[in-house]
C-alpha positions in Angstrom: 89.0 95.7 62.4 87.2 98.7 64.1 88.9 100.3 67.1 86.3 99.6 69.9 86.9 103.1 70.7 85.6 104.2 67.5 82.0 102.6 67.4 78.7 103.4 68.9 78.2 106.6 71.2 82.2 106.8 71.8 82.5 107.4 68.1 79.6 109.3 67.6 81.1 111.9 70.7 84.6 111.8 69.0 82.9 113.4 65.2 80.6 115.6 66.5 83.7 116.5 68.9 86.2 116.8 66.0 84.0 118.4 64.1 83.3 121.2 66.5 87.1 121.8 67.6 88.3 122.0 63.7 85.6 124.4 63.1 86.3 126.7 66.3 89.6 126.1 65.7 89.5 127.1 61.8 88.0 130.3 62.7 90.1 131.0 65.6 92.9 131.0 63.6 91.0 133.0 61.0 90.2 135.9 63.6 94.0 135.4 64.2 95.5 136.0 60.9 92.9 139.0 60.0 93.6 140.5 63.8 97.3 140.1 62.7 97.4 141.5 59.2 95.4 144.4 60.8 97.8 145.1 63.2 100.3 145.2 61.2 99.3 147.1 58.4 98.2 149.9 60.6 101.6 150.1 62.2 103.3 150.0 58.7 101.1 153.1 57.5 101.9 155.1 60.9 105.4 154.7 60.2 105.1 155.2 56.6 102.8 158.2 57.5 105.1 160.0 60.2 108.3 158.5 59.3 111.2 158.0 62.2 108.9 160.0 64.9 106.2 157.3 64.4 108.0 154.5 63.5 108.2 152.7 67.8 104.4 153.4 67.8 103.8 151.7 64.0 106.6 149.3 65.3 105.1 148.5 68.6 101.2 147.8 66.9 102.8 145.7 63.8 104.7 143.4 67.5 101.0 143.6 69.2 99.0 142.4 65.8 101.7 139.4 65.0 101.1 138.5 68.8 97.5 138.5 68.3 98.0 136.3 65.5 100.4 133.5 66.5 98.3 133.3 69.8 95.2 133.3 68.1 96.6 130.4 65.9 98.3 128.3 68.8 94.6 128.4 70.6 93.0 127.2 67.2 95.7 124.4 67.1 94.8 123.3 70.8 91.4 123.3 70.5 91.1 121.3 67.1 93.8 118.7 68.9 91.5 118.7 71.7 88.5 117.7 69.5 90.5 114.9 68.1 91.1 114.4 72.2 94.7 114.4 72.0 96.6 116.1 74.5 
């Protein structure tokens, strides 16, 4: 038995909706994990590159790009639960 929430323009607006939010949300969390990555392989060579006298700054931008990252992620999360419309 269908869910009356589920047929006609209801269900209609919750695929084109779910659709939408796991596709913003997939590539939000894409930007995220390349913006991450980034961040912290730059900070990795600075510290590899000066040693101890770099390593807060390389430290400090490896912290920034996994920030980048899990936020980027948790925003990709809440918009693909909000296309399912969950809260």
């Amino acid at each position: 038995m269908n869910d009356s929430k589920d047929t006609g323009v209801t269900g209609a607006a919750r695929f084109v909706t779910s659709s939408v939010g796991n596709l913003v949300g997939g590539v939000a969390r894409t930007a995220g994990n390349v913006t991450g990555a980034a961040g912290r392989g730059v900070g990795d060579t600075i510290t590899g590159a000066t040693g101890s006298a770099g390593k807060p700054v390389g430290d400090a931008l490896g912290a920034l790009g996994s920030g980048v990252e899990n936020g980027a992620n948790d925003l990709g999360k809440g918009v693909e639960r909000a296309g399912e419309w969950k809260k």
